[in-house]
DRENDO-1510 file (C-alpha; in Angstrom, 1 decimal, always signed):
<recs>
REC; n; res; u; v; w
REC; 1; UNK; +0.0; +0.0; +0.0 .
REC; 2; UNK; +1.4; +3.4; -1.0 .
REC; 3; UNK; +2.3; +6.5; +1.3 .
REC; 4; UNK; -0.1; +8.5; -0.2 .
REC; 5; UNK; -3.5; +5.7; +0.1 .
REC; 6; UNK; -2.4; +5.3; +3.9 .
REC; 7; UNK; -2.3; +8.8; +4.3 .
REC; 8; UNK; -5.3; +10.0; +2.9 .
REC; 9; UNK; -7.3; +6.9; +4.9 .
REC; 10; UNK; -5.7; +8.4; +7.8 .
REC; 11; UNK; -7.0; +11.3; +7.1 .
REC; 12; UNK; -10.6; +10.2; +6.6 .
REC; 13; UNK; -10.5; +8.5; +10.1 .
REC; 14; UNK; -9.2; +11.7; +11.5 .
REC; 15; UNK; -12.1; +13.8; +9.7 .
REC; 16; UNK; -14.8; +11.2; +11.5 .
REC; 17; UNK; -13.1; +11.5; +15.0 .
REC; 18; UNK; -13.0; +14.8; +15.3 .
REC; 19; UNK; -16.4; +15.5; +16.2 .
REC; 20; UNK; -15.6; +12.6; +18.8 .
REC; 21; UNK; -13.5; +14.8; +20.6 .
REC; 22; UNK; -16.0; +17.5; +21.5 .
REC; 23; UNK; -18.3; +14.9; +22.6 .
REC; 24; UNK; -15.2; +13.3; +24.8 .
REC; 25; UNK; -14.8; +17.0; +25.9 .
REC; 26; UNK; -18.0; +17.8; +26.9 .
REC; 27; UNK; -19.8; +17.7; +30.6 .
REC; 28; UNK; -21.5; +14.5; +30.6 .
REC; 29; UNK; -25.1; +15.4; +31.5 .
REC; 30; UNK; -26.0; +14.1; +34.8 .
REC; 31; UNK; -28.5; +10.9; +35.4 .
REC; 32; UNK; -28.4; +9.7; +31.5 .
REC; 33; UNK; -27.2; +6.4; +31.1 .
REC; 34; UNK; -24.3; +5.2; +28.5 .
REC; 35; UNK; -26.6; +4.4; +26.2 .
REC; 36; UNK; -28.1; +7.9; +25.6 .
REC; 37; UNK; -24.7; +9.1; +25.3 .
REC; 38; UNK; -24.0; +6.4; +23.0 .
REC; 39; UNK; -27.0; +8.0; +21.1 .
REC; 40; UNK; -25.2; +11.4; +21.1 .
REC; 41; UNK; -22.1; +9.5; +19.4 .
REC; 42; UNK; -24.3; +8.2; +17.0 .
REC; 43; UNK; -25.6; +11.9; +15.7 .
REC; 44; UNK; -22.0; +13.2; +16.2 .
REC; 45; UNK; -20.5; +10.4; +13.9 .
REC; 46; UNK; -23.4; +10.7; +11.4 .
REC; 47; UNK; -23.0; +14.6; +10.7 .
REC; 48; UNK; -18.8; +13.5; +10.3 .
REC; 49; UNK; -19.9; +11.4; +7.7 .
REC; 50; UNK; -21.9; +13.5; +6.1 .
REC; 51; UNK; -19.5; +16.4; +6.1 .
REC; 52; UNK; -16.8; +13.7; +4.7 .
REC; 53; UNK; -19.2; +13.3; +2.1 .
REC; 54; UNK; -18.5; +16.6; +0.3 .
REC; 55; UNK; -14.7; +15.9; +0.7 .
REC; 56; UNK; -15.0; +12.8; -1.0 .
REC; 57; UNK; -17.3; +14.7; -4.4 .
REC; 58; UNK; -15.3; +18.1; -4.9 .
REC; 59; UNK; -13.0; +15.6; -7.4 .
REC; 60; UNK; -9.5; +16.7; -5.9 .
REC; 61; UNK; -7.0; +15.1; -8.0 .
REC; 62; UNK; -4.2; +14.9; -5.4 .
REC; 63; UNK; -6.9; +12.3; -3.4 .
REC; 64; UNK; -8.5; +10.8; -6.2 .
REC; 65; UNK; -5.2; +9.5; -7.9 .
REC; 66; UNK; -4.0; +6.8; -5.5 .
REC; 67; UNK; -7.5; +5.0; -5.7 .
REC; 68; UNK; -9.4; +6.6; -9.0 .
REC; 69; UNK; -12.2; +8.4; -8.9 .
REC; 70; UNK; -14.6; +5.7; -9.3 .
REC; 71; UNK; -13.4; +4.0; -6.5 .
REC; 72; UNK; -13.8; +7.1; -4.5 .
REC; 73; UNK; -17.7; +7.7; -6.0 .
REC; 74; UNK; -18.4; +4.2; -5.0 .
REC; 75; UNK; -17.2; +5.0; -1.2 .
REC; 76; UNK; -18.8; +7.8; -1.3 .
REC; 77; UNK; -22.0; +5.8; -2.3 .
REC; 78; UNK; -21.9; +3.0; +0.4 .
REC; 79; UNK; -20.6; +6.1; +3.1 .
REC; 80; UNK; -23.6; +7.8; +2.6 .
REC; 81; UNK; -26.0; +4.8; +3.3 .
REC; 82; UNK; -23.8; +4.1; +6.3 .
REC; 83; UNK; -24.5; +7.6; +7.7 .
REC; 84; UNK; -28.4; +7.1; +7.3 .
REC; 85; UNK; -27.9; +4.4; +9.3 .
REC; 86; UNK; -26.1; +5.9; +11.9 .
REC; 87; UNK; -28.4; +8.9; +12.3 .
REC; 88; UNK; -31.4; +6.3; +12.3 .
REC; 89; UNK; -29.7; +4.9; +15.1 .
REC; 90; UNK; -29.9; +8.1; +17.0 .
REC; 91; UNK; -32.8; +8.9; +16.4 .
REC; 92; UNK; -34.3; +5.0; +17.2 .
REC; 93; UNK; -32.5; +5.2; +20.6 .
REC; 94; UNK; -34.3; +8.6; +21.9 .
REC; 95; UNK; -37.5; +7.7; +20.5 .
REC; 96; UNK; -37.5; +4.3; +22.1 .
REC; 97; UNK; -35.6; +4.7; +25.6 .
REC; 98; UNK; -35.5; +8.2; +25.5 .
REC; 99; UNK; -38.7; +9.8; +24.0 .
REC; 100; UNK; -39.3; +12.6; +26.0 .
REC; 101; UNK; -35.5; +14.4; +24.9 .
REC; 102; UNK; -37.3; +14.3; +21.5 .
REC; 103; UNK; -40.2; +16.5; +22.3 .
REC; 104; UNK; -42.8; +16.9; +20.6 .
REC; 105; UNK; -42.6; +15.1; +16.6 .
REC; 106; UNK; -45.3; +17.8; +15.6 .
REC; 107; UNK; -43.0; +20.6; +13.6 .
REC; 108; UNK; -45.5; +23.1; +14.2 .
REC; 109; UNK; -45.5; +22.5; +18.1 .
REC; 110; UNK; -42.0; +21.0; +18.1 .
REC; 111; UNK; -38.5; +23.3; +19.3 .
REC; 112; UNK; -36.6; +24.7; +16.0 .
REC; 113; UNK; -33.6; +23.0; +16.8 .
REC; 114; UNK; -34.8; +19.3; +16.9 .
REC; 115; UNK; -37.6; +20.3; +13.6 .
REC; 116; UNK; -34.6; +21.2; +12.0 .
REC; 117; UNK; -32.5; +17.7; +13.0 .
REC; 118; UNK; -35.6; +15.8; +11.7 .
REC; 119; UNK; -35.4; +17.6; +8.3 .
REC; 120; UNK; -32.3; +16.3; +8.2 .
REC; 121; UNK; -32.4; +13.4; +9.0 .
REC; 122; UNK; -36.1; +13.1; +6.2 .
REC; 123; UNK; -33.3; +14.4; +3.4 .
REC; 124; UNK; -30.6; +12.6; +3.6 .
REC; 125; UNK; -32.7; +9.5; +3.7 .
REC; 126; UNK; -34.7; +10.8; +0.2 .
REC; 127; UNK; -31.1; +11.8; -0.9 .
REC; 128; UNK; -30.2; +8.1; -0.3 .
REC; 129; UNK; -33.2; +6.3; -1.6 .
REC; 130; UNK; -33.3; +9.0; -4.9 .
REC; 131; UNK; -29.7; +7.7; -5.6 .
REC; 132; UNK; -30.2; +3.7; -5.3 .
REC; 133; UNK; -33.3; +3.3; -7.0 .
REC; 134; UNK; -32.6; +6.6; -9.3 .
REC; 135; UNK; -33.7; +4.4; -12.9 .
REC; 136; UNK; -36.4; +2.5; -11.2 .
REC; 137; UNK; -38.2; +6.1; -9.8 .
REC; 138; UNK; -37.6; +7.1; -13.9 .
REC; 139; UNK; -35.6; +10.1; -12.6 .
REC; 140; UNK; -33.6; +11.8; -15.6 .
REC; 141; UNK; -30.2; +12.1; -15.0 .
REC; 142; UNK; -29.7; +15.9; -14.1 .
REC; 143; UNK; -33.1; +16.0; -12.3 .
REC; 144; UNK; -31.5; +13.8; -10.3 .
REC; 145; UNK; -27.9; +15.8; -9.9 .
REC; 146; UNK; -30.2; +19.1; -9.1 .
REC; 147; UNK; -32.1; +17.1; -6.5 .
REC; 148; UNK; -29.2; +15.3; -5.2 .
REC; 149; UNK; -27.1; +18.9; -4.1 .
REC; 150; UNK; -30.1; +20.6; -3.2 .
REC; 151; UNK; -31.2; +17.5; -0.3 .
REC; 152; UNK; -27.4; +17.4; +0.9 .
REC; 153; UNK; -27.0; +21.1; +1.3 .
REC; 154; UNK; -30.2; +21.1; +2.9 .
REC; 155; UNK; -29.7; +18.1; +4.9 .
REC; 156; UNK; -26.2; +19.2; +6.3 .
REC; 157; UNK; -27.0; +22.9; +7.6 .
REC; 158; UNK; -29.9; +21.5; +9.1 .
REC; 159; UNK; -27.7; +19.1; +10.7 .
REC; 160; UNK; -25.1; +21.6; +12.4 .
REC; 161; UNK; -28.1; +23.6; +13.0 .
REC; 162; UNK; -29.5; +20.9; +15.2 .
REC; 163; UNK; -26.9; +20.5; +16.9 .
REC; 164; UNK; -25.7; +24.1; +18.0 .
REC; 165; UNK; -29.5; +24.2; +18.8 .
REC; 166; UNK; -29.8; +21.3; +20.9 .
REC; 167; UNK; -26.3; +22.8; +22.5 .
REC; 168; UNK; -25.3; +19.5; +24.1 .
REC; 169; UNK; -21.6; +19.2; +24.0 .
REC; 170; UNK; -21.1; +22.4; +22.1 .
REC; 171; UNK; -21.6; +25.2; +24.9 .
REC; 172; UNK; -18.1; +26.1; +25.6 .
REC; 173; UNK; -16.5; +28.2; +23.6 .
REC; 174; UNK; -13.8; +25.7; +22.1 .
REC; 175; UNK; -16.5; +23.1; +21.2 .
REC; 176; UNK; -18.1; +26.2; +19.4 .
REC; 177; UNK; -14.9; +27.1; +17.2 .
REC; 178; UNK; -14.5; +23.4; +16.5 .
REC; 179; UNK; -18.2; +23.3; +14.7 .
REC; 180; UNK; -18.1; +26.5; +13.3 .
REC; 181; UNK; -14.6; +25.4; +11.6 .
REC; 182; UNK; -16.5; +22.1; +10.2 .
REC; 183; UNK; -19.1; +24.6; +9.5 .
REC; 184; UNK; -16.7; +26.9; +6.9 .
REC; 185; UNK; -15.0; +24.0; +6.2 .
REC; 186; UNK; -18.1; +22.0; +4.5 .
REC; 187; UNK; -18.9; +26.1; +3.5 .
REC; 188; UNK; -15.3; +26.4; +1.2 .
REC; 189; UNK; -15.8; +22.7; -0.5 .
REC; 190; UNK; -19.0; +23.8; -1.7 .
REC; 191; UNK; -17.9; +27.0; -2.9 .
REC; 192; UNK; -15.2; +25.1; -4.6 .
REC; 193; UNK; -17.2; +22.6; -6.7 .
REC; 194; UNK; -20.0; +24.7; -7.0 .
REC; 195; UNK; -18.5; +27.9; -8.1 .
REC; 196; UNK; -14.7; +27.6; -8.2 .
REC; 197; UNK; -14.1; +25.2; -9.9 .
REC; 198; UNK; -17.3; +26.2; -12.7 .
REC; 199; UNK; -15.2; +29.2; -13.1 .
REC; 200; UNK; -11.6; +27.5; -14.2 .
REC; 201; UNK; -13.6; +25.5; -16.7 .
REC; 202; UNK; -15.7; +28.3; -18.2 .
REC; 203; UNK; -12.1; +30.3; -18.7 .
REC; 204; UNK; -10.8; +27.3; -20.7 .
REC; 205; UNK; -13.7; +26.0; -23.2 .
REC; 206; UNK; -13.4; +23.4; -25.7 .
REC; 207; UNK; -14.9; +23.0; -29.2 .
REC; 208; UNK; -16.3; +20.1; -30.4 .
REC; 209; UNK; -14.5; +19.5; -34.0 .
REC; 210; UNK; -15.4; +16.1; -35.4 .
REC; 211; UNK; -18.0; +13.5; -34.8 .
REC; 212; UNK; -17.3; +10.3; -36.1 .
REC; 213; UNK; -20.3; +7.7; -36.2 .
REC; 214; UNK; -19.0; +4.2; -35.9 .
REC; 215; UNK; -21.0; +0.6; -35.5 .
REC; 216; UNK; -23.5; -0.1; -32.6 .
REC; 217; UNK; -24.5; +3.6; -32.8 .
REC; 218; UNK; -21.3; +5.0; -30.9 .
REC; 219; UNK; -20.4; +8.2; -31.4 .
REC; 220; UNK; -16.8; +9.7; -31.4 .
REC; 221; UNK; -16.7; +13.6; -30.5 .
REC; 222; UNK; -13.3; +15.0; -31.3 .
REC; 223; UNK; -13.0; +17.8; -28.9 .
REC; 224; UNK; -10.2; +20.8; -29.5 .
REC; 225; UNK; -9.1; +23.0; -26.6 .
REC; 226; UNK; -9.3; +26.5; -26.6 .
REC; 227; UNK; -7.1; +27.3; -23.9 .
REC; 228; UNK; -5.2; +24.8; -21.9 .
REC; 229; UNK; -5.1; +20.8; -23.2 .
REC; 230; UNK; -5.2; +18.8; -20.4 .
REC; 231; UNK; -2.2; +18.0; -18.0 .
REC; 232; UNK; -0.5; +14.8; -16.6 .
REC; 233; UNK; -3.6; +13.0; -19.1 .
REC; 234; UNK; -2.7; +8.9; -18.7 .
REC; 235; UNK; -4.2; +6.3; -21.3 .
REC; 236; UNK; -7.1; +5.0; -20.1 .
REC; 237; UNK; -8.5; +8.3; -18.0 .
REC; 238; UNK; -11.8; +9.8; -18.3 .
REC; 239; UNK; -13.3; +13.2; -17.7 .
REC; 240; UNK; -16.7; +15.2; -16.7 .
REC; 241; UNK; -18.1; +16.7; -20.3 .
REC; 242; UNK; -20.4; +19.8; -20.2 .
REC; 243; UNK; -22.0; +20.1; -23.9 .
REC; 244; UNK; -23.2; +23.4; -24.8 .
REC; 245; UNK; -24.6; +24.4; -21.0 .
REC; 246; UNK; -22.6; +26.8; -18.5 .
REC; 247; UNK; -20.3; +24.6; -16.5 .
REC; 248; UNK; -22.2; +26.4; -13.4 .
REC; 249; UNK; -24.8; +23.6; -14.0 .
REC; 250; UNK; -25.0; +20.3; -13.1 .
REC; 251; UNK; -25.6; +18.5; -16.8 .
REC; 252; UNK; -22.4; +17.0; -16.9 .
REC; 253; UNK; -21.4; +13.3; -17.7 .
REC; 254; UNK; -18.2; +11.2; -17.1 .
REC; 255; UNK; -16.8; +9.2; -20.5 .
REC; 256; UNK; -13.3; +7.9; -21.2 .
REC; 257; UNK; -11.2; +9.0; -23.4 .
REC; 258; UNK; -10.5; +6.7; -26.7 .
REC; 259; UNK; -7.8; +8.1; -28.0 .
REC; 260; UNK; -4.1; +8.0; -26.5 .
REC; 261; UNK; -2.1; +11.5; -24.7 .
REC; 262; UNK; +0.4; +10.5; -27.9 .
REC; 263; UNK; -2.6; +11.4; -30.1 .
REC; 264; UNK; -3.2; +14.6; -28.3 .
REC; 265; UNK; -3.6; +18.0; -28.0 .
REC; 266; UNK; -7.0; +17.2; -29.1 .
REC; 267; UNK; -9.8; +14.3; -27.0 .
REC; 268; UNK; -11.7; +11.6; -28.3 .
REC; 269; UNK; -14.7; +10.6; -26.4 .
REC; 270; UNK; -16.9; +7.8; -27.1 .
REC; 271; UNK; -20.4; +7.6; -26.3 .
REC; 272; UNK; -23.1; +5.1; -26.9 .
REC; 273; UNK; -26.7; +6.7; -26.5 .
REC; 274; UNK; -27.7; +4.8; -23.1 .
REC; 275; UNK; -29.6; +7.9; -21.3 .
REC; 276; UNK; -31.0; +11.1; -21.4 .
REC; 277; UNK; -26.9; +12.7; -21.7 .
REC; 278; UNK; -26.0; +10.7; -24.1 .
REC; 279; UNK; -28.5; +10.3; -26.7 .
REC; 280; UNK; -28.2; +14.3; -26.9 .
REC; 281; UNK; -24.6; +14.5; -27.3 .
REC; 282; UNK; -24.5; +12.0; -29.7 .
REC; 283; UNK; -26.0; +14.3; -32.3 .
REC; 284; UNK; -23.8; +17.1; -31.4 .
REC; 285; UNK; -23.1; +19.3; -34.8 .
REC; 286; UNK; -19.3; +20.7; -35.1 .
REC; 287; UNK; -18.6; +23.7; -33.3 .
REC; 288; UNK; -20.4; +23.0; -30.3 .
REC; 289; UNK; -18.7; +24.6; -26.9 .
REC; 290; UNK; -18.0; +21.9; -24.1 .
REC; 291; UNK; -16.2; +22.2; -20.9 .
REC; 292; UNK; -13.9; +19.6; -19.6 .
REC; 293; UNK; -13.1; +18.6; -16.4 .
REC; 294; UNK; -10.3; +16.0; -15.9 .
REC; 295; UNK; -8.4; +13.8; -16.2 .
REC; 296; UNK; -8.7; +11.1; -13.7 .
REC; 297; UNK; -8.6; +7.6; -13.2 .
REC; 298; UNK; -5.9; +4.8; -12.6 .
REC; 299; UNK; -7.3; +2.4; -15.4 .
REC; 300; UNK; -4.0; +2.8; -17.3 .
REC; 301; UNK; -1.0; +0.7; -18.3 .
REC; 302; UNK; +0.7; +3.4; -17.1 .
REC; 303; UNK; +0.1; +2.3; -13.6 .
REC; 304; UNK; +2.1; -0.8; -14.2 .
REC; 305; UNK; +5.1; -0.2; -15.9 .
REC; 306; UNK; +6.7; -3.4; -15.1 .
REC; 307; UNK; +4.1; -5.5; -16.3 .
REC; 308; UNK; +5.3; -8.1; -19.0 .
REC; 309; UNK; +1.6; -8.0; -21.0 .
REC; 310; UNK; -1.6; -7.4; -20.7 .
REC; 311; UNK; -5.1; -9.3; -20.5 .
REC; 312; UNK; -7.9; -7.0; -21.8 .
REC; 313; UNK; -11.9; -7.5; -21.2 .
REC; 314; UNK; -14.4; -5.0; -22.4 .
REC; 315; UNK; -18.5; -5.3; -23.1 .
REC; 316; UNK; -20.1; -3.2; -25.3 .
REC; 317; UNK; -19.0; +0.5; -24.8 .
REC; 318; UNK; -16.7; -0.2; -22.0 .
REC; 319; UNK; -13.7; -1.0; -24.8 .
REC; 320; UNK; -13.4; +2.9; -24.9 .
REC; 321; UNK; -10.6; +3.0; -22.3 .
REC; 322; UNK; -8.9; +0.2; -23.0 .
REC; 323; UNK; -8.7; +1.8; -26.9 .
REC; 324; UNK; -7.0; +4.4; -25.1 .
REC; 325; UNK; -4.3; +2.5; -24.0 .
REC; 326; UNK; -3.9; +0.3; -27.2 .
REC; 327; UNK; -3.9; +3.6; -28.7 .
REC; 328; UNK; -0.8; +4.3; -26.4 .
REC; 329; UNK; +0.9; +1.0; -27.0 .
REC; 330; UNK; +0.7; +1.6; -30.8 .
REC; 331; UNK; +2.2; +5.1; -30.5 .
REC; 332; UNK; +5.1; +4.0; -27.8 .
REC; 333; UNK; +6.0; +1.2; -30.3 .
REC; 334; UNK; +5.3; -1.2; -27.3 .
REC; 335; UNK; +5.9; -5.0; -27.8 .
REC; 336; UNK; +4.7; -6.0; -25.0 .
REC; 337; UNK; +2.2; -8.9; -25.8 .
REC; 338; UNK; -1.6; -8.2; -25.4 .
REC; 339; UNK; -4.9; -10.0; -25.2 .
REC; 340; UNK; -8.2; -8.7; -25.8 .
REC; 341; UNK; -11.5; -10.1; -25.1 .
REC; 342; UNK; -14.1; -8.2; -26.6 .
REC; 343; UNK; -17.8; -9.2; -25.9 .
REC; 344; UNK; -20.7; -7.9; -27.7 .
REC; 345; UNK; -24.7; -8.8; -28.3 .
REC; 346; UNK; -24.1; -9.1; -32.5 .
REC; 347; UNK; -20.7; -8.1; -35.0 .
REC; 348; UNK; -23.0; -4.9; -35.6 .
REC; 349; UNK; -22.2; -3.9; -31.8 .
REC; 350; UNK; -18.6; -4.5; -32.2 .
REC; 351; UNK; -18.2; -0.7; -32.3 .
REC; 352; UNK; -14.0; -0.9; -33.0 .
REC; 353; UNK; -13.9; -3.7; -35.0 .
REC; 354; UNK; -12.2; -2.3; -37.7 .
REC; 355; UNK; -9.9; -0.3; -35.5 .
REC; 356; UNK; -9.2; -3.0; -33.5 .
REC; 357; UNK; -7.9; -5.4; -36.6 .
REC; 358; UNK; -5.4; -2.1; -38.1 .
REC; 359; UNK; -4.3; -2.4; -34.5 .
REC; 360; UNK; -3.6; -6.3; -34.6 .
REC; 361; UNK; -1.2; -5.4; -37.0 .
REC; 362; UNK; +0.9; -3.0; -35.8 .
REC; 363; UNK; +1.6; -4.1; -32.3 .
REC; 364; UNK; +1.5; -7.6; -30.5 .
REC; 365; UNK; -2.2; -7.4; -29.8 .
REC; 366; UNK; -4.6; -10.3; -29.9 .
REC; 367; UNK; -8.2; -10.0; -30.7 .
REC; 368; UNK; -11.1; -12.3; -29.6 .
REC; 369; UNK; -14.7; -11.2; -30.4 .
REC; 370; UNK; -17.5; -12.8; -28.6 .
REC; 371; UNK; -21.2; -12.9; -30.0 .
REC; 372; UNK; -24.2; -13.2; -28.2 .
REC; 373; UNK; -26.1; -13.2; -31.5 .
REC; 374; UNK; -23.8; -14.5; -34.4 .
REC; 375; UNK; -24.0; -13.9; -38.2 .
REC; 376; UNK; -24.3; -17.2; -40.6 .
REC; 377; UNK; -20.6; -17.3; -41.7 .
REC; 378; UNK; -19.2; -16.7; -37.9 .
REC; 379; UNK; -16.1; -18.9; -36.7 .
REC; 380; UNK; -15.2; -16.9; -33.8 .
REC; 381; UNK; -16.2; -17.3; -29.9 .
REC; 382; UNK; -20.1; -17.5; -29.1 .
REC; 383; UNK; -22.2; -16.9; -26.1 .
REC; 384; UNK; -20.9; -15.0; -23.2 .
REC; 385; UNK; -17.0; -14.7; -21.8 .
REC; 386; UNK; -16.4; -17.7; -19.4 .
REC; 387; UNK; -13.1; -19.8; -18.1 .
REC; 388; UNK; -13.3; -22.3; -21.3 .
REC; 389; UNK; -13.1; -19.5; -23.9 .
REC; 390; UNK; -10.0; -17.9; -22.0 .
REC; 391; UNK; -8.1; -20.8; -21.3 .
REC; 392; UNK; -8.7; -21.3; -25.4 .
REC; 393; UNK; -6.8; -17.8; -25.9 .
REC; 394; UNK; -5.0; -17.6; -23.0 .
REC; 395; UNK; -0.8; -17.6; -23.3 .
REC; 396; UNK; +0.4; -20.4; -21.2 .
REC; 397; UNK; +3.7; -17.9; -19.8 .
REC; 398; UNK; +1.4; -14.8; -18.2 .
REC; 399; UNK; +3.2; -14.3; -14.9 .
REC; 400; UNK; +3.8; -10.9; -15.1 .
REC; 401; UNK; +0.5; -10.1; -17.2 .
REC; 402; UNK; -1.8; -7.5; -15.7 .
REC; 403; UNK; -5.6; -8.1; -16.5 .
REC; 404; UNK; -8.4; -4.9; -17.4 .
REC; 405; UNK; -11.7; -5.0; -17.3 .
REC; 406; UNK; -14.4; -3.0; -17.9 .
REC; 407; UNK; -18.1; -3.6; -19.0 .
REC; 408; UNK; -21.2; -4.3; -17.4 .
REC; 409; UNK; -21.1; -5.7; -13.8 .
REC; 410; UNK; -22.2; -9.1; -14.2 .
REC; 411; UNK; -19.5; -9.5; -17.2 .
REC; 412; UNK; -16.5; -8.3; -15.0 .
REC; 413; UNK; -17.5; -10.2; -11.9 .
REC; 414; UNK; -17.5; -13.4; -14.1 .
REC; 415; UNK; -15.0; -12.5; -15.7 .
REC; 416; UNK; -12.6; -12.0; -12.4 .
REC; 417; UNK; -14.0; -15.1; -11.0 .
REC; 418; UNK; -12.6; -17.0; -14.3 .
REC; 419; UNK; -9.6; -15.2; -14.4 .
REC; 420; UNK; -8.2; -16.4; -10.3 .
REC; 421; UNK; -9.6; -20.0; -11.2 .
REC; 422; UNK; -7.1; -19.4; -14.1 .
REC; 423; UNK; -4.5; -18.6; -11.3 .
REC; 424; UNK; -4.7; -14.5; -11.5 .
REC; 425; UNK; -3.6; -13.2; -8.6 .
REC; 426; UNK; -6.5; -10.3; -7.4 .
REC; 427; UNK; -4.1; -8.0; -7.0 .
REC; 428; UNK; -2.7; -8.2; -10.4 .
REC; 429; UNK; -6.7; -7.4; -11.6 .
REC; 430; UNK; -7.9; -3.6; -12.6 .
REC; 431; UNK; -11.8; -2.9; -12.9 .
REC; 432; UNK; -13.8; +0.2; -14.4 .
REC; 433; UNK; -16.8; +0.6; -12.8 .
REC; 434; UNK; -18.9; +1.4; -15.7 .
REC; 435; UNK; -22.0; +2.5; -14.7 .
REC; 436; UNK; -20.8; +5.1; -11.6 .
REC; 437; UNK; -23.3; +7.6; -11.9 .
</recs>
């Protein structure tokens, strides 16, 4: 594990204990047992979490790198359900042991302080239940993204303001300083994303200068900058694209980038029309204005220079970072052997088939298509990815190999179950999450 991972998890554990402290440092109140103050560490520890929450979104690159941002959005998913939790707990405890600390649940009747913990508590559990069952509620993409800000700004003032209310553990004047710090703190992160950051990216635009149609109705958008390119870019990154809307807004969607940093100044990004984003930007005309924020993202041979080759796995639209990095092979001249695994419902889907076979040919790169749905004269691979088919394609000498993959869940998580039956170590094993937002 790297310096900078173990730092920035210390860090994280250090953000959640704070709040500890002032409880720690606080007068306990007389004739409550340890389970109500066990209750109090429960609300203490949930507004932590949620304040880490905004820490773990404003996309700083220097915290994001060690892990990848998609590893960090992921957290930041299963975080957020463990703070509901948490502040269900709280609130369970004083409602079942301790009811009368609650008041009255009335919000008309009720004190301001605890009306205001209860609103809350109410958003960050429609924040939360918004977010997991976003497709099945119908809710379009930036609907969502408006909703989503709105409940966790809400939901987090109304938690300090609960508990400077309530003024348990936060009387003295030291405990006050502490929360007003987390207070500004959570105050400049949102300014940041919000409004900081907007601003870098409306001072360096992009224009939209080719769009390339190509097989299984994926579209290639050739974006120029207009100011900056981007810096430290790595084969196999990804960025946030804005498409003709103020970068103040929140209609922005993450996509990989296809092409390699060799093939640069310029970005490639690939997009298959899945959702309400993409079938828009698909048909964007030449010209268009974009804003670009990136890259980031560890999904990169670059990350392992001392691998001896490489095993590749994409479905469907997730091949768009690993063209990236075949892209970046082909420019370095680099001979390293490489296999690639390519699954896809019919030929027509095979969206870089042609690419793919001028690639074959101009470095040590190995190409196996399989078809869910094959054509009449097919000889290749059939059905879906398993053990058998890699072990048919497989080298026998892959000791050093590192493996990609990236597709839809179910295919990757067969896909690494086949591979350590194979004798993969899991460490040697890279995944894209490919449906993150």
């Amino acid at each position: 594990m790297s310096l900078k991972i173990i730092f920035w998890i210390a860090a994280a554990f250090v953000a959640v204990a704070l709040p500890f402290l002032v409880l720690l440092s606080g007068e306990r109140v007389e004739g409550h047992a340890l389970l109500f103050d066990f209750s109090m560490g429960l609300g203490f520890g949930a507004l932590a979490l949620a304040s880490l929450q905004f820490a773990l979104t404003a996309r700083f690159r220097r915290m994001t790198h060690p892990f990848g941002v998609d590893i960090i959005y992921l957290f930041h998913r299963y975080l957020a359900i463990g703070a509901v939790a948490v502040m269900l707990g709280h609130f369970a405890i004083l409602y079942i042991w301790y009811e009368p600390a609650l008041g009255v649940l009335n919000p008309l009747e009720a004190r301001w302080e605890l009306t205001s913990g209860r609103v809350a508590l109410g958003c960050f559990i429609v924040l939360v239940v918004s977010s997991e069952f976003r497709k099945w509620l119908k809710l379009e993409y930036e609907l969502w993204r408006y909703l989503h800000v709105a409940l966790a700004v809400i939901g987090f003032g109304a938690a300090v303001a609960h508990v400077l209310g309530v003024g348990r553990f936060t009387a003295a004047a030291d405990q006050r300083a502490l929360w007003l710090g987390v207070t500004l703190g959570w105050l400049v992160l949102l300014l940041w994303v919000r409004l900081g950051k907007p601003w870098k990216q409306r001072n360096n635009p992009w224009k939209v200068v080719d769009n390339i149609e190509r097989h299984g109705g994926v579209h290639s958008l050739v974006f120029e900058p207009q100011g900056r390119a981007l810096s430290k870019w790595k084969p196999g990154q990804f960025v946030w694209l804005t498409l003709e809307n103020s970068p103040f807004g929140l209609r922005e969607h993450p996509y990989t980038i296809s092409n390699a940093p060799e093939q640069g100044p310029n970005i490639m990004l690939s997009i298959k029309p899945l959702g309400d984003f993409s079938e828009r930007a698909v048909g964007t005309e030449k010209g268009a204005t974009a804003y670009i924020d990136g890259p980031y993202g560890v999904f990169s041979i670059d990350s392992h220079p001392d691998a001896t080759g490489f095993v590749l796995i994409a479905g469907g639209v997730g091949i768009t970072p690993i063209m990236s990095n075949l892209h970046a092979m082909q420019a370095r001249n680099d001979r390293r052997p490489a296999v690639l695994f390519y699954a896809n419902s019919s030929w027509d889907d095979a969206a870089f088939r042609d690419e793919l076979e001028t690639l074959s040919g101009q470095i040590d790169l190995k190409v196996v298509h399989i078809l869910e749905e094959t054509p009449d004269d097919w000889d290749g691979e059939e059905g879906y990815l398993d053990k058998e088919i890699m072990e048919r394609h497989l080298p026998a000498d892959r000791k050093g190999f590192r493996y990609f993959l990236c597709g839809p869940t179910p295919m990757t998580d067969a896909a690494r179950k086949a591979l350590t039956d194979l004798g993969a170590p899991l460490t040697h094993i890279d995944s894209e999450i490919f449906d993150m937002v």
